[in-house]
Residue, then its C-alpha position, 0 to 999 in steps of 0.5 A: x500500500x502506498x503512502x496516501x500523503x506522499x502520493x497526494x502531495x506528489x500529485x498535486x505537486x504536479x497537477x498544480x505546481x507543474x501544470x503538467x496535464x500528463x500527471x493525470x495519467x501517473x496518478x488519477x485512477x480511471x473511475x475518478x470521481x468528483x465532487x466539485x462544483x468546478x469540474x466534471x467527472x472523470x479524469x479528463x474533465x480534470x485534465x482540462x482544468x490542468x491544461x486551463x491554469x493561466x500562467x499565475x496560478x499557484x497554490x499555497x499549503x497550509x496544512x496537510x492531513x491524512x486519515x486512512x485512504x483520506x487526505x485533506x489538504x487546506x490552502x489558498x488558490x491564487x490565480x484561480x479567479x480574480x480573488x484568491x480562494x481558501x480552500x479545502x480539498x478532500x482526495x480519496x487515494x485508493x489501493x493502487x495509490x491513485x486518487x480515486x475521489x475529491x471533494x472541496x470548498x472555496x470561499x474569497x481570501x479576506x483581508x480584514x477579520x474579525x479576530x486579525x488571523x487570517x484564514x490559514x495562519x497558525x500551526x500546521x504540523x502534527x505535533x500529538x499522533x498519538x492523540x488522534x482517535x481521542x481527539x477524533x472522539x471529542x470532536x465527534x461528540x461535539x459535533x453530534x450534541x452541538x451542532x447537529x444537535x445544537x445544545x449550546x449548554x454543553x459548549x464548554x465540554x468541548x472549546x476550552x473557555x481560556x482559548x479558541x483562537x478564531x478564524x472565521x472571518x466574522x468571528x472574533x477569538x474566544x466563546x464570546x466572540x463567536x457568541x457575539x458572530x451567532x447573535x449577528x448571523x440569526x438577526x440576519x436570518x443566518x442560523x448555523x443549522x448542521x443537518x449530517x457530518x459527513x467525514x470526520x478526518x483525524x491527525x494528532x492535533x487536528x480534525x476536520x468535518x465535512x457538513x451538510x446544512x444551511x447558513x441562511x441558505x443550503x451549504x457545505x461546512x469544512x470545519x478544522x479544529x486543532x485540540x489541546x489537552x481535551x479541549x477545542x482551542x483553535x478553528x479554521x472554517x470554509x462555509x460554501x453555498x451549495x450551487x443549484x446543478x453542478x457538472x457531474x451527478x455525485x453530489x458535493x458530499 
């Protein structure tokens, strides 16, 4: 079995570094499968995104996470449109060592938020391994009593109420800052409603879940939370609306 990490990163290496359209044929299984809203299925719409890359493309890692056949990737996409785009990108890796499926979101880089932390800064490496399956637990249970099953009285069993570094746009760091983001997001008619967890993927420190629900209309929620000591103390998030058709019959999840 191949290293799933090191055959995604040496694939979008060259796909997205090397803009080299050829790379679909090292390393992109036959039944490819899509989940993006910005390309067909199959390897050769992905080839045609390869060969369209202008010349300013690039893509800037952030940090990369591995859990079984699942690699994540969160980043920022330069030269993709005319704003850069945070993303995270989800690839399946099969047993053959090619990428098998992805899934994404993307959302417009924002300068000004609401805490001073950008998108993507802050640690990257996985520092705890061994602490993978408990904090896959917590978050997990965080997610189905919180946000699926929205009972906020329990919040401070899972974020620490010393530090929750924030980097949603919106919200600022700590409970009272996205406190106060919840408050201003219902006045607008946004609620953050989560209706199924769709992946959980788990490395050491950090845990990213892949959700279906509505933020004021239907979305995709990529949601990163790095743990310490049992308790959330960090957030990255890419909330994407779900768009009415998309190029392919897989669904976004």
């Amino acid at each position: 079995m191949s290293n799933p990490k090191s055959t995604v990163l040496q694939a979008a290496g060259e796909l997205f570094g090397d803009k080299d359209p050829a790379a679909v044929d090292r390393w992109v299984a036959a039944g490819y499968t899509q989940h993006s809203a910005l390309a067909a299925d199959g390897p050769e719409a992905l080839r045609g995104l390869v060969e369209s890359l202008g010349a300013d493309f690039r893509y800037e890692s952030a940090r990369v996470l591995a859990d079984g056949e699942l690699v994540a990737l969160h980043g920022t996409y330069h030269g993709f449109g005319p704003d850069p785009l945070v993303a995270f990108d989800i690839f399946r890796v099969d047993a053959d060592g090619k990428l098998a499926e992805h899934w994404d979101a993307l959302t417009p880089l924002v300068k000004d938020t609401a805490s001073g932390r950008s998108q993507t800064d802050g640690p990257t490496e996985v520092t705890e391994p061994d602490s993978t399956e408990a904090n896959r637990a917590l978050v997990t249970e965080f997610a189905d009593k919180v946000l699926v099953g929205a009972d906020y009285s329990v919040l401070t069993d899972y974020i620490s109420t010393t530090t929750y570094d924030q980097h949603n746009t919106e919200a600022a760091d700590g409970l009272e800052g996205f406190g106060a983001a919840a408050a201003r997001w219902a006045e607008q008619g946004k609620l953050l409603t989560y209706k199924k967890v769709h992946k959980v993927i788990a490395e050491g420190e950090f845990v990213l879940l892949q959700s279906e629900g509505e933020f004021g209309v239907p979305v995709a929620y990529y949601d990163l939370f790095r743990v310490s000591d049992g308790k959330i103390v960090e957030h990255w998030d890419v909330i994407a609306p779900v768009p009415a058709t998309l190029p392919h019959d897989n669904g976004l999840f």
